[in-house]
C-alpha positions in Angstrom: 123.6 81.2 117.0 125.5 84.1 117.9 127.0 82.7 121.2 126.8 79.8 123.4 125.9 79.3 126.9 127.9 76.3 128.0 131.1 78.3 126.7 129.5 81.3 128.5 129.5 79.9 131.9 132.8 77.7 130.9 131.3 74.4 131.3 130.8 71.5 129.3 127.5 70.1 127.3 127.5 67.1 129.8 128.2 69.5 132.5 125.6 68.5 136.1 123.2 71.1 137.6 125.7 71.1 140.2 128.8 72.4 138.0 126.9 74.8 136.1 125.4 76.2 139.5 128.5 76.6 140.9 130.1 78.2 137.7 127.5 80.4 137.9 128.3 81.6 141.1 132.2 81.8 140.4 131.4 84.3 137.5 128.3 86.2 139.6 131.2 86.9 142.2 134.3 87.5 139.7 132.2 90.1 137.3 129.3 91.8 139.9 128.6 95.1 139.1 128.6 96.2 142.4 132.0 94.9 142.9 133.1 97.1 139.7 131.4 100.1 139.2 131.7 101.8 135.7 133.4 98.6 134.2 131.2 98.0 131.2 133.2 95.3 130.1 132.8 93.1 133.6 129.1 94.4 133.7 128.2 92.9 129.8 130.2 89.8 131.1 127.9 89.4 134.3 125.0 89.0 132.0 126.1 87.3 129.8 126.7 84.7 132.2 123.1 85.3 133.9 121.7 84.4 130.3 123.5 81.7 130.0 122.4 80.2 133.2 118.5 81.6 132.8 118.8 79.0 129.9 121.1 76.3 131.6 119.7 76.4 134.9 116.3 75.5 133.9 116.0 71.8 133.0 113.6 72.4 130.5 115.1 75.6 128.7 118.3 73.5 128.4 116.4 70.4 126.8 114.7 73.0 124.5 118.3 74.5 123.7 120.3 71.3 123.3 117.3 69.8 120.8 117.4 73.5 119.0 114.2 74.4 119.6 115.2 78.0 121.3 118.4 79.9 121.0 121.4 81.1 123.4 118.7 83.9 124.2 115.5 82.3 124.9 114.4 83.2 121.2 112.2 81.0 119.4 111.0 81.3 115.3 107.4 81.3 115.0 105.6 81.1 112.1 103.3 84.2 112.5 101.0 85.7 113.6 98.1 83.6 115.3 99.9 80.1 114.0 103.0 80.4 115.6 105.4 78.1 118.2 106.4 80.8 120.0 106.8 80.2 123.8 107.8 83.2 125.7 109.8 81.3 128.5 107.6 79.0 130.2 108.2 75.9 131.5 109.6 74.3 134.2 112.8 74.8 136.3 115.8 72.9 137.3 117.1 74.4 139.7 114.0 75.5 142.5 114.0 79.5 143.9 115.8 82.5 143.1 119.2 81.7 142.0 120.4 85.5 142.8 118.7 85.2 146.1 121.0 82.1 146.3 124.2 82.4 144.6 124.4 86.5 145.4 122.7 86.6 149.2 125.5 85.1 150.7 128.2 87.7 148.8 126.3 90.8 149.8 125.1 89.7 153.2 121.9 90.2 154.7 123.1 92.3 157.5 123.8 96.0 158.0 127.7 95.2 157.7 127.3 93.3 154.1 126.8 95.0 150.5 123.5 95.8 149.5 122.3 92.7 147.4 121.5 92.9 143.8 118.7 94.4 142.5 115.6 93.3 140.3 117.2 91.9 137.1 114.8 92.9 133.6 113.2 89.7 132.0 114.7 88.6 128.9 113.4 90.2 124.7 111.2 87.2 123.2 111.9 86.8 119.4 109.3 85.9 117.0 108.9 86.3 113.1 105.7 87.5 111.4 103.7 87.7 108.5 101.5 91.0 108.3 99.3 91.7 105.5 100.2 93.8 102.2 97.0 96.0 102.9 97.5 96.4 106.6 101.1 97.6 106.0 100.4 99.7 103.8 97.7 101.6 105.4 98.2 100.8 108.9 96.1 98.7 111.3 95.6 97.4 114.9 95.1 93.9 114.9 94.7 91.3 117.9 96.8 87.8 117.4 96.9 84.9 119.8 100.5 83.6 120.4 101.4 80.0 120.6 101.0 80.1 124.5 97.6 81.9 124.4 98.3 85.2 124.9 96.4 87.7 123.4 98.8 90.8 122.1 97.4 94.0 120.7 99.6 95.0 117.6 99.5 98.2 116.1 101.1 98.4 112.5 102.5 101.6 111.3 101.5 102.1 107.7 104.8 102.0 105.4 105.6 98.8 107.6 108.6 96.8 105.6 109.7 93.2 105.5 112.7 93.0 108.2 111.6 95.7 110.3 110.5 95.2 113.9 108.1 95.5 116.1 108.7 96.1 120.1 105.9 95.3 122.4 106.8 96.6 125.4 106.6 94.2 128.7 105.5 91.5 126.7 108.4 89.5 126.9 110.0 87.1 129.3 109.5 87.1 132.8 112.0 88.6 135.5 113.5 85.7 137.7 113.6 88.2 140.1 110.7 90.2 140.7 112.1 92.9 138.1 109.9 94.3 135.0 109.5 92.1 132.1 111.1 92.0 128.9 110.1 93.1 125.0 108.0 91.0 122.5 110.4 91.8 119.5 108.4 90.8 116.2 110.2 90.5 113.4 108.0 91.4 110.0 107.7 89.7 106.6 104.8 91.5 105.0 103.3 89.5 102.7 102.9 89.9 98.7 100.1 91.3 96.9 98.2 89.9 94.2 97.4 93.5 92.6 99.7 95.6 94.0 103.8 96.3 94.1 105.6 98.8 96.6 108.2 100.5 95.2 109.1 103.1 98.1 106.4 105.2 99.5 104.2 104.6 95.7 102.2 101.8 94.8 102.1 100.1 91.5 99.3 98.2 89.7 97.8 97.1 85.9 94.7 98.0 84.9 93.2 96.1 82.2 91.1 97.9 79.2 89.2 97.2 76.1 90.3 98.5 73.0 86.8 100.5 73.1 88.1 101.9 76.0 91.5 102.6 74.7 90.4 104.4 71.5 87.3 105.9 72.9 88.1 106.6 76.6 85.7 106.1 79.5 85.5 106.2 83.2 86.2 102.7 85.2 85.8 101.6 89.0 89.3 101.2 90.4 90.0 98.8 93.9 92.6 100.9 95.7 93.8 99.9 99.3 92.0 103.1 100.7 89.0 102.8 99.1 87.4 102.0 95.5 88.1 105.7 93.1 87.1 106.4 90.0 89.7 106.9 87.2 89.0 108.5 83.8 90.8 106.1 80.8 91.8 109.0 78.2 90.4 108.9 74.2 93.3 107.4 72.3 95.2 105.5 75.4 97.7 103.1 75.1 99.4 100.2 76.9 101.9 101.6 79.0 100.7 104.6 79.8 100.5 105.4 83.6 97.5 107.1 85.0 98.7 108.5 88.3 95.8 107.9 91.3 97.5 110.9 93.8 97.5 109.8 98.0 96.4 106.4 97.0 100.2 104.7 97.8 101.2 104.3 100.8 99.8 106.1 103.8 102.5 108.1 105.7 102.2 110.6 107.4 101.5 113.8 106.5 102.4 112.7 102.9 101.1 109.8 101.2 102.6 108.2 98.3 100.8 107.8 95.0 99.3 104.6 93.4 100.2 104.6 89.8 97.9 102.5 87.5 99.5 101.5 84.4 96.7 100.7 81.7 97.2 97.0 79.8 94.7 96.9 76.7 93.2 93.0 76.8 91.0 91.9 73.3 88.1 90.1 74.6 88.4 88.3 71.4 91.1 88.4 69.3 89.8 85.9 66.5 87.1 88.3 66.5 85.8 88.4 62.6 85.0 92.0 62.3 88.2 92.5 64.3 89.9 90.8 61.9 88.6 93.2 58.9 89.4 95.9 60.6 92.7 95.7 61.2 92.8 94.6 57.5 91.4 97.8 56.2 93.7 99.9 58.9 
């Protein structure tokens, strides 16, 4: 964890609803923007503190924190894409209302004489990792995936999509405690392997297995690509190794794809072949 809410609010783990309610309002007052205009510092302290106590003042965020089930943030791991244990901040609360309608009505007043009191505060960024297919990141794709609390989120996948990149889904986040807009699904990508196929940058790399016939004769073969099935002429008097290039078959950015490169593998059918045999003998 990168920080920690109890140390955030200055209370300890044992600390009542009570105590972190009130240390809650001690730092609300203290660090209020609209008691310090143009301090960033006392502005990224205020909500820091209003994380901490989005997590702490909710009974069962703070079980889920304390048993390590979600971070300082809200954020909980999943484990991908339409089998994940993601849970973008439901649940039920501790403490009951709006705690800035509580804790900050009373400092800005209510009347014309009082402050203005503080507006709509932005849900919090839900965290989830995911696994997106070799093919999809490579050519790009929109796909539908149910999250672990059984929303339904429409994900568009760039093609050249890399493992550690991620995705924002706007307003898909948590939900504002006080009326405000809602935060970002952030997905965080592993793309999965490829049985055929290696990225290396923008160009894809695979074997293609062929006969000796093939090799010393050449012919024309049926080649899978990931934009479609091509097909690629073997040259008289190949050999393994060589590299046939397969141009705007890699991966598809935009405007310029990369190349798929298709490096030829001569497999015997039957190497204790007799006749085989005799010929390599009289070679």
């Amino acid at each position: 964890m990168s920080w920690d809410p109890y140390a955030a609010l200055g209370v300890s783990r044992d600390a009542s609803e009570a105590e972190i309610k009130a240390a809650y309002r001690k730092q609300a007052k203290a660090l209020h923007p609209d008691l310090h205009p143009g301090d960033a510092d006392k502005a990224n302290r205020f909500k820091r503190a209003s994380a901490a106590f989005d997590i702490l003042g909710d009974a069962e965020k703070r079980k889920r924190y304390d048993r390590g089930e979600i971070d300082a943030d809200g954020n909980e791991l999943a484990r991908g894409f339409g089998g994940g244990t993601g849970s973008p901040f439901g649940g039920s609360g501790g403490f009951q209302g709006d705690p800035f309608e509580d804790i900050l009505g009373g400092l800005f007043g209510r009347g014309g004489g009082g402050r203005r009191r503080a507006g709509p505060v932005r849900g919090q960024d839900v965290r989830y990792r995911a696994e997106v297919d070799f093919l999809d990141a490579v050519t790009g794709a929109s796909r539908r995936f149910t999250m672990a609390d059984g929303r339904n989120l429409d994900v568009k996948i760039p093609a050249g999509l890399e493992s550690g990149q991620t995705l924002r889904l706007k307003s898909q986040g948590g939900q504002s405690p006080t009326g405000g807009p809602p935060g970002d699904a952030l997905l965080e990508v592993t793309v999965r392997p490829h049985p055929s196929f290696e990225r290396r940058g923008a160009d894809l790399h695979m074997a293609l297995p062929i006969s000796l016939k093939q090799a010393v004769e050449g012919d024309k073969v049926e080649v899978d690509t990931p934009t479609g099935r091509v097909t690629v002429k073997i040259p008289e008097g190949s050999n393994t190794g060589q590299k046939l290039r397969l141009k705007g078959r890699g991966v598809q950015l935009s405007p310029t794809p990369g190349h798929l490169y298709a490096r030829l593998e001569i497999v015997l059918k039957d190497p204790k072949d007799a006749k085989l045999k005799a010929l390599v003998k009289e070679l």
